[in-house]
N, CA and C atoms as an extended XYZ file, in Angstrom:
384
Properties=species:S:1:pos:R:3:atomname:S:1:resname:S:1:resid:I:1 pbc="F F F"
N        -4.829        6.639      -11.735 N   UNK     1
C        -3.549        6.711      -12.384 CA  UNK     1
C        -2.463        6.406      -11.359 C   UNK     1
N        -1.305        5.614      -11.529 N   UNK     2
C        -0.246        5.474      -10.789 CA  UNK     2
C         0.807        6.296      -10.745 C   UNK     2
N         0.884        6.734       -9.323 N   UNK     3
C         1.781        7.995       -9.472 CA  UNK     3
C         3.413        7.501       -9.063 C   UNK     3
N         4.123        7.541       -9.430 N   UNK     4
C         5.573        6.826       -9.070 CA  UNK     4
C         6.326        7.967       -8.475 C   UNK     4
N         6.146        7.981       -7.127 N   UNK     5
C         6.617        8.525       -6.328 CA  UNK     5
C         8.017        8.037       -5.450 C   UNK     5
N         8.974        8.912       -5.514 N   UNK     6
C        10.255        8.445       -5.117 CA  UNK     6
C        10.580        7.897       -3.513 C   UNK     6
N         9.819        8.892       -2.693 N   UNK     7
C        10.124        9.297       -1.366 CA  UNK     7
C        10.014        8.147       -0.285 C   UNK     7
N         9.999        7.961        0.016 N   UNK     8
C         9.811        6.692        1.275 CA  UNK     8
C         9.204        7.260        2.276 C   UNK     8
N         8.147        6.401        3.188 N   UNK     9
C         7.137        7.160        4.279 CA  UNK     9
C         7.940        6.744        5.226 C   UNK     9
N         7.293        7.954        6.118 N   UNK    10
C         8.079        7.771        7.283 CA  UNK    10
C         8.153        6.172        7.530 C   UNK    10
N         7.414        5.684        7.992 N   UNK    11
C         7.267        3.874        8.487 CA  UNK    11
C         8.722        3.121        7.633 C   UNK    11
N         8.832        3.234        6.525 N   UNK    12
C         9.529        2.500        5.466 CA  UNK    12
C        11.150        3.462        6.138 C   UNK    12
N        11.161        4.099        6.653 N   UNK    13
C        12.726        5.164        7.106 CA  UNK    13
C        12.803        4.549        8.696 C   UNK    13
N        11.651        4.451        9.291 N   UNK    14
C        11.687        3.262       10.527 CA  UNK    14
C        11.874        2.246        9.937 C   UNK    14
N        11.664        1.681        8.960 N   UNK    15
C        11.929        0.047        9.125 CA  UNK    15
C        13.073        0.019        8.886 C   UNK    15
N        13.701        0.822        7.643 N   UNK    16
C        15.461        0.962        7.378 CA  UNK    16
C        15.920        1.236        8.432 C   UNK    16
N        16.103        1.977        9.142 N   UNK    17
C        16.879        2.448       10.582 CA  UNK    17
C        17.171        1.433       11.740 C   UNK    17
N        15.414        0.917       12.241 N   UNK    18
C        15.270       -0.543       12.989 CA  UNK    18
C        16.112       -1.761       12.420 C   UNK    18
N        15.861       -1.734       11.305 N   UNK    19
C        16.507       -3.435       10.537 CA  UNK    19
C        18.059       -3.249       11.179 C   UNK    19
N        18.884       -2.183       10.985 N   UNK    20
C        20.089       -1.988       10.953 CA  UNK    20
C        20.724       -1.872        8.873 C   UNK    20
N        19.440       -1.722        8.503 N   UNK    21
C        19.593       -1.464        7.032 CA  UNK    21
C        20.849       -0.117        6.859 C   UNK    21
N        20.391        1.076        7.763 N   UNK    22
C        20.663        2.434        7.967 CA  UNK    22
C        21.055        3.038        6.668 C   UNK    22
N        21.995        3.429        6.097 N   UNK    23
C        22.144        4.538        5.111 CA  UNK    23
C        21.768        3.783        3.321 C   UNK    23
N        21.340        2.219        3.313 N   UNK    24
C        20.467        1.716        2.328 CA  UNK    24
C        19.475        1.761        2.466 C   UNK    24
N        19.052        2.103        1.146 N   UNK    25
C        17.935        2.538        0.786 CA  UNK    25
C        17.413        1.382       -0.048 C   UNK    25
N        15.987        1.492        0.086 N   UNK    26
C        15.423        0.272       -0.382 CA  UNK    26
C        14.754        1.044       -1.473 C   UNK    26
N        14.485        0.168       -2.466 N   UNK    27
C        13.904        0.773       -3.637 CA  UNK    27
C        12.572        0.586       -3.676 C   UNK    27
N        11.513        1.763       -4.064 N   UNK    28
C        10.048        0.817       -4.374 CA  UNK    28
C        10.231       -0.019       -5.506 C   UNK    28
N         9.335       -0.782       -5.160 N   UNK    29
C         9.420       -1.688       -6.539 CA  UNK    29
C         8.713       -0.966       -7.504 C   UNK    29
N         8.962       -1.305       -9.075 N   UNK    30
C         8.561       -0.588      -10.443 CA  UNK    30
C         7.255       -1.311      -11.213 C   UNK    30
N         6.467       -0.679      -11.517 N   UNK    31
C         5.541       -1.529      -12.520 CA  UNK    31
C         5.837       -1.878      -13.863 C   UNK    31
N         5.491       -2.830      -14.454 N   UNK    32
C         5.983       -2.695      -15.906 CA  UNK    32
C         5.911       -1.168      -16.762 C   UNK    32
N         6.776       -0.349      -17.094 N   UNK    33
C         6.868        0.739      -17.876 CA  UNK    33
C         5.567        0.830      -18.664 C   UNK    33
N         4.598        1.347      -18.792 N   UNK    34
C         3.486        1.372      -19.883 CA  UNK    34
C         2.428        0.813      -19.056 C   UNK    34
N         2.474        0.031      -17.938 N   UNK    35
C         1.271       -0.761      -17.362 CA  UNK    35
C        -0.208        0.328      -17.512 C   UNK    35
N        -0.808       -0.079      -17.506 N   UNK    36
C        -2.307        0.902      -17.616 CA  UNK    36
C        -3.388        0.185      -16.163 C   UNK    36
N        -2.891        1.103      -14.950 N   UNK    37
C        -3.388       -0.015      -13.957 CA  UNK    37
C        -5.239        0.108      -13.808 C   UNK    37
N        -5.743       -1.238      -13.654 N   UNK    38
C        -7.156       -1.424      -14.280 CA  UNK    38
C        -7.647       -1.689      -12.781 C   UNK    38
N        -8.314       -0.671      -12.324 N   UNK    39
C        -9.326       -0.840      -10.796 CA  UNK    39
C        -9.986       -1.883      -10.629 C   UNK    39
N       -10.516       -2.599      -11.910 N   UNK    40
C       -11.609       -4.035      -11.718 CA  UNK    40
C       -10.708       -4.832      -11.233 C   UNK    40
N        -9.664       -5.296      -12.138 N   UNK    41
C        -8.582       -6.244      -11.842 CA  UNK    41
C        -7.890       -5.810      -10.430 C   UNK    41
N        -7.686       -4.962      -10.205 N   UNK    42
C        -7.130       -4.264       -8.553 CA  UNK    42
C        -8.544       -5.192       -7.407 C   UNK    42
N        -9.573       -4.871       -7.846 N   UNK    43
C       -10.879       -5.355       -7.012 CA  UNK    43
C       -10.180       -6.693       -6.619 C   UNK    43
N       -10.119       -7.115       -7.882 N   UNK    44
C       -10.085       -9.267       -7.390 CA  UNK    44
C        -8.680       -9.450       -6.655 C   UNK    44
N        -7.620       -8.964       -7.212 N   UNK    45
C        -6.477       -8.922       -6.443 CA  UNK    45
C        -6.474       -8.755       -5.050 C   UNK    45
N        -7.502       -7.480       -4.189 N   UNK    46
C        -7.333       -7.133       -3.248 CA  UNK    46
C        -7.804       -7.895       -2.703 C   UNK    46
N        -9.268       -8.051       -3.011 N   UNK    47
C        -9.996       -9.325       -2.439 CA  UNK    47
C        -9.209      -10.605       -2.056 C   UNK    47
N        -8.416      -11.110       -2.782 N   UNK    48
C        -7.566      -12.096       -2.592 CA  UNK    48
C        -6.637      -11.824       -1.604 C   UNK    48
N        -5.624      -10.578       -1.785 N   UNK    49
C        -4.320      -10.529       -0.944 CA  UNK    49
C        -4.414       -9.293        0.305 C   UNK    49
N        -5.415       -8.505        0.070 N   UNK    50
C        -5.910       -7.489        1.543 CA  UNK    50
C        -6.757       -7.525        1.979 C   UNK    50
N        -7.733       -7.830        1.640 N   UNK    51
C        -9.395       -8.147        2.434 CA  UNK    51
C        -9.412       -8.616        3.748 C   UNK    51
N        -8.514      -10.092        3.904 N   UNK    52
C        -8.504      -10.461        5.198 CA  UNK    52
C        -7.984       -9.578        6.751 C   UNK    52
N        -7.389       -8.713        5.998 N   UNK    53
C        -7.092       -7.306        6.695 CA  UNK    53
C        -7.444       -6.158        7.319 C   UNK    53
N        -7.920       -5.755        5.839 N   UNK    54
C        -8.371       -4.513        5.512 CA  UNK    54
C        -9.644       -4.528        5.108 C   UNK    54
N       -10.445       -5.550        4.771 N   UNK    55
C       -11.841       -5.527        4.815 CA  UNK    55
C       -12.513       -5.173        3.696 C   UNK    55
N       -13.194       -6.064        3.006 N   UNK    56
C       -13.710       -6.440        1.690 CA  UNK    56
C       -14.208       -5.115        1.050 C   UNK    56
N       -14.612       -4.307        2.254 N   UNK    57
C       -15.055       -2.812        2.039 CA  UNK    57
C       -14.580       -1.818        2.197 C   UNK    57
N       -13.118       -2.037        2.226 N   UNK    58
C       -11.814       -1.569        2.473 CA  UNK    58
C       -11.587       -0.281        4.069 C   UNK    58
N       -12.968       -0.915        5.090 N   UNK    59
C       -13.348        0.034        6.234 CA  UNK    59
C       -12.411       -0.821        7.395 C   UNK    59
N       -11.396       -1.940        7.278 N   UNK    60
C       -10.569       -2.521        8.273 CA  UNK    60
C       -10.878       -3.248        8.836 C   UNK    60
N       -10.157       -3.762        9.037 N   UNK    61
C       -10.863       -5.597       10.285 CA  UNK    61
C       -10.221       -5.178       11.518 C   UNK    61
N       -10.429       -6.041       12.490 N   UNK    62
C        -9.491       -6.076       13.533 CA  UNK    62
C        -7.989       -6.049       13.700 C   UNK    62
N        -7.923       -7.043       11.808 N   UNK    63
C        -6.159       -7.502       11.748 CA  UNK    63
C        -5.366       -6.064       11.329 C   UNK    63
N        -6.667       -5.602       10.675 N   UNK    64
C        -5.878       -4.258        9.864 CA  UNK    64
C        -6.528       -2.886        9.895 C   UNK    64
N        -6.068       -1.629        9.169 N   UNK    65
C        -6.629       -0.773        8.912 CA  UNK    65
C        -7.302       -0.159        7.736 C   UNK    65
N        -7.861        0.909        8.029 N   UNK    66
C        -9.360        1.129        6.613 CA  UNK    66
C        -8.292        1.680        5.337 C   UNK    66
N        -8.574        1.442        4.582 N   UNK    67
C        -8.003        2.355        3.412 CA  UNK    67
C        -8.936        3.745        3.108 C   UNK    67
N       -10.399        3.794        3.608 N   UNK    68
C       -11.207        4.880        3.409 CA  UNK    68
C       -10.812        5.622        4.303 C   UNK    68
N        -9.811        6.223        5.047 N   UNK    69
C        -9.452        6.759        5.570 CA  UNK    69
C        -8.349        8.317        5.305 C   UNK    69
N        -8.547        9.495        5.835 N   UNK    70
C        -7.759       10.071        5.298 CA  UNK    70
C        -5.980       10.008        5.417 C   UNK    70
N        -5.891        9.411        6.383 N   UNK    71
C        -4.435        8.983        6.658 CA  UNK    71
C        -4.009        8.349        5.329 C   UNK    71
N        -4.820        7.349        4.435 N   UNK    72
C        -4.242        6.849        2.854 CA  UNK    72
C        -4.221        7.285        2.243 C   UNK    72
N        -4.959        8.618        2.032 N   UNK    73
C        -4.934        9.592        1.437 CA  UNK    73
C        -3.571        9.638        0.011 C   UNK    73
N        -3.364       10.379       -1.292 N   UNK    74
C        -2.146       10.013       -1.705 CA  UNK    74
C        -1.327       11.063       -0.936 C   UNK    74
N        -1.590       12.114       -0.558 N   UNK    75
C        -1.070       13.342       -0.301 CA  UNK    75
C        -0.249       12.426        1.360 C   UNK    75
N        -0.635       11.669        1.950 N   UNK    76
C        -0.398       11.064        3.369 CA  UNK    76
C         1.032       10.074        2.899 C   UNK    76
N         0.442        8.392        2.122 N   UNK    77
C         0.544        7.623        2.043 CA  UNK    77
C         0.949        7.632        0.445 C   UNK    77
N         1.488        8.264       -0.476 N   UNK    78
C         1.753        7.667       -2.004 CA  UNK    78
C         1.577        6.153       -2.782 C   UNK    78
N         1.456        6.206       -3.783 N   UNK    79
C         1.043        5.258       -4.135 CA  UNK    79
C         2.308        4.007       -3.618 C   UNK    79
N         3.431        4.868       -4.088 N   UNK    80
C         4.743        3.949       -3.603 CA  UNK    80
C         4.883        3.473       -2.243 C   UNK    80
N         4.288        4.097       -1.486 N   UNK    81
C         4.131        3.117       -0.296 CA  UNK    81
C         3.174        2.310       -0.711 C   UNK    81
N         2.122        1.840       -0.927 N   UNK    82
C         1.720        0.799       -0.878 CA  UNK    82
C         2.723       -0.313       -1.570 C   UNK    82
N         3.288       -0.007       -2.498 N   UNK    83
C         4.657       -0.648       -2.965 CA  UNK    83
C         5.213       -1.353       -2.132 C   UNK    83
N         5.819       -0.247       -1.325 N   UNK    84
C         6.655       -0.847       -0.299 CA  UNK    84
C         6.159       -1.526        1.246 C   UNK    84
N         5.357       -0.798        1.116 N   UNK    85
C         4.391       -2.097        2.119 CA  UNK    85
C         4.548       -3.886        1.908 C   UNK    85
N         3.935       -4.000        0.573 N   UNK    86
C         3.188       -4.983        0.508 CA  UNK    86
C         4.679       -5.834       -0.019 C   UNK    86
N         5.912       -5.307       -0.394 N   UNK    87
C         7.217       -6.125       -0.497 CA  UNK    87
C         8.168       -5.928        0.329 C   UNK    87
N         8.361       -5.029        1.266 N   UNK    88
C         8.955       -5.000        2.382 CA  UNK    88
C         8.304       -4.954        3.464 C   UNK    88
N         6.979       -5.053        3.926 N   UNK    89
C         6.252       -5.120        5.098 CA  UNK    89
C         6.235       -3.493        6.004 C   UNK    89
N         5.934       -2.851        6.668 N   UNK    90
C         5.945       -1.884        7.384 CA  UNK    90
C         5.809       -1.979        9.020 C   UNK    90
N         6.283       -1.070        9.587 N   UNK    91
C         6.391       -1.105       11.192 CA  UNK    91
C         4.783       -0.604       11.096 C   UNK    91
N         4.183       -0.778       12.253 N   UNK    92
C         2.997       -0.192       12.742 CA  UNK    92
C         2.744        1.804       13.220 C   UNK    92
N         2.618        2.481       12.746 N   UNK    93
C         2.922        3.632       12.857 CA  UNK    93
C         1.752        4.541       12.880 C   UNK    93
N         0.759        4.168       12.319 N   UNK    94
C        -0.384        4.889       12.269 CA  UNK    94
C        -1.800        4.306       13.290 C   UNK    94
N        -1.832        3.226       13.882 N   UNK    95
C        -2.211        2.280       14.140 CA  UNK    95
C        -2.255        0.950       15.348 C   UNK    95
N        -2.787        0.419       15.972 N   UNK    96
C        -2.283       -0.532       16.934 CA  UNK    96
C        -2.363       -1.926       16.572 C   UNK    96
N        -2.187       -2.142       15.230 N   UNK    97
C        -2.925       -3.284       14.371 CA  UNK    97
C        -1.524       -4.479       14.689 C   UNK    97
N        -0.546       -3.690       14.915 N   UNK    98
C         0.730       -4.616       14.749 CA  UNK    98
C         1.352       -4.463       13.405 C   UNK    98
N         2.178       -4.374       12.969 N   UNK    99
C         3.185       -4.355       12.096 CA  UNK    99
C         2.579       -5.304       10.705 C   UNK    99
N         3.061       -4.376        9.774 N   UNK   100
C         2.126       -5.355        8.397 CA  UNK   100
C         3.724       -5.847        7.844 C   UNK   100
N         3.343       -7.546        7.868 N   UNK   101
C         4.597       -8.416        7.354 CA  UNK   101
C         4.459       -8.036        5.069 C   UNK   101
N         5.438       -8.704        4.722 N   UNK   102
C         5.513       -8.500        3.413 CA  UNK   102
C         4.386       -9.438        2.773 C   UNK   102
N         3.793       -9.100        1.779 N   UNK   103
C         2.888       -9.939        1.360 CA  UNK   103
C         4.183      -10.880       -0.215 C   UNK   103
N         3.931      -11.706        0.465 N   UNK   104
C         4.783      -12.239       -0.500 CA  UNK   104
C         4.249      -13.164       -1.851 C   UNK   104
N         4.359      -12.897       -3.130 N   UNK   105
C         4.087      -13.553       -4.259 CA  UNK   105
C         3.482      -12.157       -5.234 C   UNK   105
N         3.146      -11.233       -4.578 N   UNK   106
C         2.468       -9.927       -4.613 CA  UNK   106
C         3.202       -9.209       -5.606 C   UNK   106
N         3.403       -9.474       -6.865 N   UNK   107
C         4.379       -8.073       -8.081 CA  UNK   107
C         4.263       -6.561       -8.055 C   UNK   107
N         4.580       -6.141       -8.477 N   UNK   108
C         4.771       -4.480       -8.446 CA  UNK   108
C         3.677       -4.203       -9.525 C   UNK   108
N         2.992       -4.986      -10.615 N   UNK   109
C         2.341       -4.873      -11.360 CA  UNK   109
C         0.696       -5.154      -10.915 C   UNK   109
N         0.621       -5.965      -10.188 N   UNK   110
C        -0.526       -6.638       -9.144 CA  UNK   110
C        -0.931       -5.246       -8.142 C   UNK   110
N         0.175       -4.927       -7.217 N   UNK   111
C         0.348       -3.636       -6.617 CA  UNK   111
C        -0.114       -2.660       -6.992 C   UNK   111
N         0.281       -2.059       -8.266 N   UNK   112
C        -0.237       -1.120       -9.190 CA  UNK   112
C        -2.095       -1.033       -9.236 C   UNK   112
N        -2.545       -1.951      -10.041 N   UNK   113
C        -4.127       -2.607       -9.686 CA  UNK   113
C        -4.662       -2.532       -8.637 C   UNK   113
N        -4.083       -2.682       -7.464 N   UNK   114
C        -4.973       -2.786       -6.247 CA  UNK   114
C        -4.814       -1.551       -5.642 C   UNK   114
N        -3.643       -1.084       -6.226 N   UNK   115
C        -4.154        0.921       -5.210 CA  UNK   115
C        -4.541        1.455       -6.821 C   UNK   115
N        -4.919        1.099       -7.751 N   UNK   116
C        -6.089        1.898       -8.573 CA  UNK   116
C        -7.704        1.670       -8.024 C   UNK   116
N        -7.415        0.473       -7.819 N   UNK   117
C        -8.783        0.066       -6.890 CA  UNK   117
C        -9.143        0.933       -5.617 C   UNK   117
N        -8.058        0.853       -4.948 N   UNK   118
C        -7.861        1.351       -3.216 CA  UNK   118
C        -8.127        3.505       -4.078 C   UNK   118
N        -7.283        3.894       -4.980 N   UNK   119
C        -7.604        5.112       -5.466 CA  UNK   119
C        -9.155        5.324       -5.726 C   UNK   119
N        -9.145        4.187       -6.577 N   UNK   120
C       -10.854        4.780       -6.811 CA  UNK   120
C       -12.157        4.570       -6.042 C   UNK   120
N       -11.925        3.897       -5.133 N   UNK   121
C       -13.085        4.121       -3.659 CA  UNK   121
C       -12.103        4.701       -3.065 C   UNK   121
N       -11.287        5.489       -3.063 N   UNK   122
C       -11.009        6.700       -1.814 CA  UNK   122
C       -11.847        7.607       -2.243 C   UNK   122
N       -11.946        7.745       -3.855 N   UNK   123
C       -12.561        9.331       -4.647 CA  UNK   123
C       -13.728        8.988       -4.488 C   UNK   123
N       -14.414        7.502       -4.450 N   UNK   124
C       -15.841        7.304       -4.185 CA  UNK   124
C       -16.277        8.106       -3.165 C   UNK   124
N       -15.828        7.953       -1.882 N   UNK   125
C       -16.240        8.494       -0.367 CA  UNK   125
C       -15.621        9.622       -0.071 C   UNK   125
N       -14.723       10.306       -0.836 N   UNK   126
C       -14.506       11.779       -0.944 CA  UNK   126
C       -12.849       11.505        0.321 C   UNK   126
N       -12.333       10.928        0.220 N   UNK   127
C       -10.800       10.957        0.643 CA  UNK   127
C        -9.862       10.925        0.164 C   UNK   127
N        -9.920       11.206       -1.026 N   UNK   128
C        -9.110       11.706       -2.245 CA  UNK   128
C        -9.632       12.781       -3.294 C   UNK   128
């Protein structure tokens, strides 16, 4: 289920501060109102736009980090960060991977799908 969480992670309050953004606030982006986000469809998406990253088995590549991890946890990481990740990019904060740029072409609706996916192998391996 997609939880629409308001708050901004720490990383996303570094990137506002760094940019010289400072007292704007960036919005997560919204899913379509009603979306029903579908984990299969999240699968092919990710495969396509995080894999090269984060690793087909979502355990991390070199470029990136694991999502089976408890740091992604929702209680860590909300769903809305992945939001804001993947349309505003994030500083490196958890990690020595280097800074994750914006994935661009990536909707808020697409987004939605791929952390139902990323949700439901966290609960697979017990990190959610």
């Amino acid at each position: 289920m997609f939880h629409r969480h308001t708050w901004l992670t720490a990383s996303v309050v570094w990137l506002l501060m760094s940019s010289g953004a400072g007292a704007q606030a960036l919005q997560a982006p919204q899913p379509t109102p009603g979306l029903m986000p579908n984990p299969a469809q999240g699968k092919r998406l990710f495969d396509k736009q995080c894999a090269t990253c984060h690793g087909l088995d979502l355990q991390g590549t070199r470029q990136g980090p694991p999502f089976l991890h408890p740091v992604y946890e929702p209680s860590h990481h909300g769903d809305a960060s992945f939001q804001m990740a993947a349309r505003y990019g994030t500083r490196a904060h958890h990690w020595k991977f280097g800074d994750m740029p914006p994935v661009p072409g990536v909707t808020a609706d697409e987004v939605a799908h791929i952390t139902a996916y990323v949700r439901q192998q966290q609960r697979g391996v017990g990190t959610r």
